[in-house]
C-alpha positions in Angstrom: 13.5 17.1 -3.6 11.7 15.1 -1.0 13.2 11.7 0.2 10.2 9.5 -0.9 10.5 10.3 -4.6 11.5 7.5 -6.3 10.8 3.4 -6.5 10.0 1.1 -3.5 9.8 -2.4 -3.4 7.0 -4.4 -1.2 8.4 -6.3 1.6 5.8 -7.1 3.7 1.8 -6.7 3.6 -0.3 -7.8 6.8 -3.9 -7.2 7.1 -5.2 -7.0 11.0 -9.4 -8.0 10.6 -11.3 -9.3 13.8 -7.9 -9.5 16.0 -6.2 -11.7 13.2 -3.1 -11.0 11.5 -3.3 -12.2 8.7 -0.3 -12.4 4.9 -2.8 -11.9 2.3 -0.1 -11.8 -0.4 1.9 -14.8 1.7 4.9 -13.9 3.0 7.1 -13.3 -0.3 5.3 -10.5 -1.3 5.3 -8.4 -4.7 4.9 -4.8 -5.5 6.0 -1.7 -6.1 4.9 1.9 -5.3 6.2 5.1 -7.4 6.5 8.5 -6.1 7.1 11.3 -8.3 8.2 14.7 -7.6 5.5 16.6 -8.4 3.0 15.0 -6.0 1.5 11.9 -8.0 1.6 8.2 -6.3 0.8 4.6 -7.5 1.4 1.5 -6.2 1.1 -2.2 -8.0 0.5 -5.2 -5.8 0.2 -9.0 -7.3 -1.6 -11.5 -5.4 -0.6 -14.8 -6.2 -3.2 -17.7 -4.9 -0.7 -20.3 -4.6 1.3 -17.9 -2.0 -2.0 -16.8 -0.5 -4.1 -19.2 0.5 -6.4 -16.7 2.9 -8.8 -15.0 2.3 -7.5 -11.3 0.5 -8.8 -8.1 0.8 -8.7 -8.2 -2.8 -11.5 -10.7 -3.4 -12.9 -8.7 -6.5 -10.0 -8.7 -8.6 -9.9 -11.4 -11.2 -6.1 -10.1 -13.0 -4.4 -11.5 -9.6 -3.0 -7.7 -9.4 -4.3 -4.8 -7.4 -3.3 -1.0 -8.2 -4.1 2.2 -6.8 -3.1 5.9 -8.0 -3.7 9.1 -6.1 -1.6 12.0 -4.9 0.6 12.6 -1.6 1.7 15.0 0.5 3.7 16.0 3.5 1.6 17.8 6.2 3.3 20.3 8.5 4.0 18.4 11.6 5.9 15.9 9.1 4.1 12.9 8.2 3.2 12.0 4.5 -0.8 11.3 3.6 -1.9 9.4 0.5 -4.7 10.3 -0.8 -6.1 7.4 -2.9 -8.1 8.9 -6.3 -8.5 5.4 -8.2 -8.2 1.8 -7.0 -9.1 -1.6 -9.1 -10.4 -3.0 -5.6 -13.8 -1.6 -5.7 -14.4 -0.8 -1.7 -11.7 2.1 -2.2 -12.8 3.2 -5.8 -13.4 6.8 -6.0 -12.7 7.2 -2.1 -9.8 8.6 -0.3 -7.6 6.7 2.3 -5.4 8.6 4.6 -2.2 6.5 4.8 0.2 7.8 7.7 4.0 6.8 7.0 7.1 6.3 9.2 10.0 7.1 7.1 14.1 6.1 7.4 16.9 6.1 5.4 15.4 2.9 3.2 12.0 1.7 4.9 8.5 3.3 5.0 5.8 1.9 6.1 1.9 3.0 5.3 -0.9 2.1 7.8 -4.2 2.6 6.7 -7.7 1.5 8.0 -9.6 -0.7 5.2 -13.3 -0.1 4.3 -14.2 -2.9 6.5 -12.6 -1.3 9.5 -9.6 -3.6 9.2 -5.6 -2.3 9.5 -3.7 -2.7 6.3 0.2 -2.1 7.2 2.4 -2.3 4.4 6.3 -2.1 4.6 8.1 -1.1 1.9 12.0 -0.3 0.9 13.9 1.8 -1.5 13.9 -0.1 -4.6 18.0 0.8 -5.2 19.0 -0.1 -1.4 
């Protein structure tokens, strides 16, 4: 069974646009992403205004909550893609983002490059750590 399988919590979400760094879900933020065995991924992040005040990526969600489902894999030199299949943020509906991950013993973390040519880096760690 590969290592990722299982629950991770969100610890830290930072979007990179124009040179800024910015915490678009503040800097307590919530989610989780679910990896199953047989190659399935999805990940549920809540963006709470009052947390938030900059401007998200997720502009076009009105439920405060942003998910994404797709499947993953591990390529031959070692890293892990997602391939993203559905998103309720509608730049990555029905498109695939590539998201490279470091992994240790608790942490991963996913970089991707946003629609807008932004960096999305997401940290994450093992739900039962």
């Amino acid at each position: 069974m590969d290592s990722l399988v299982g629950a991770w919590e969100l610890e830290d979400f930072t979007l990179t646009r124009e040179g800024t760094v910015v915490h678009p879900l503040g800097e307590c933020p919530s989610g989780m992403l679910l990896y199953t065995a047989d190659g399935w991924m999805s990940a549920l992040l809540t963006v709470n205004a009052d947390d938030a005040p900059v401007a998200s990526p997720f502009e076009e969600t009105a439920s405060g909550t942003v998910a994404y489902a797709g499947r993953w894999e591990r390529e031959a030199d070692g890293p892990v893609v997602h391939r993203l299949q559905a998103s309720h943020y509608t730049p990555w509906t029905g498109t695939a983002l590539v998201r490279d991950v470091r992994l240790n013993q608790a942490e991963l973390e996913l970089t991707a490059a946003g629609p807008d040519e932004s960096l999305l880096r997401l940290r994450w760690r093992r739900a039962d750590a």
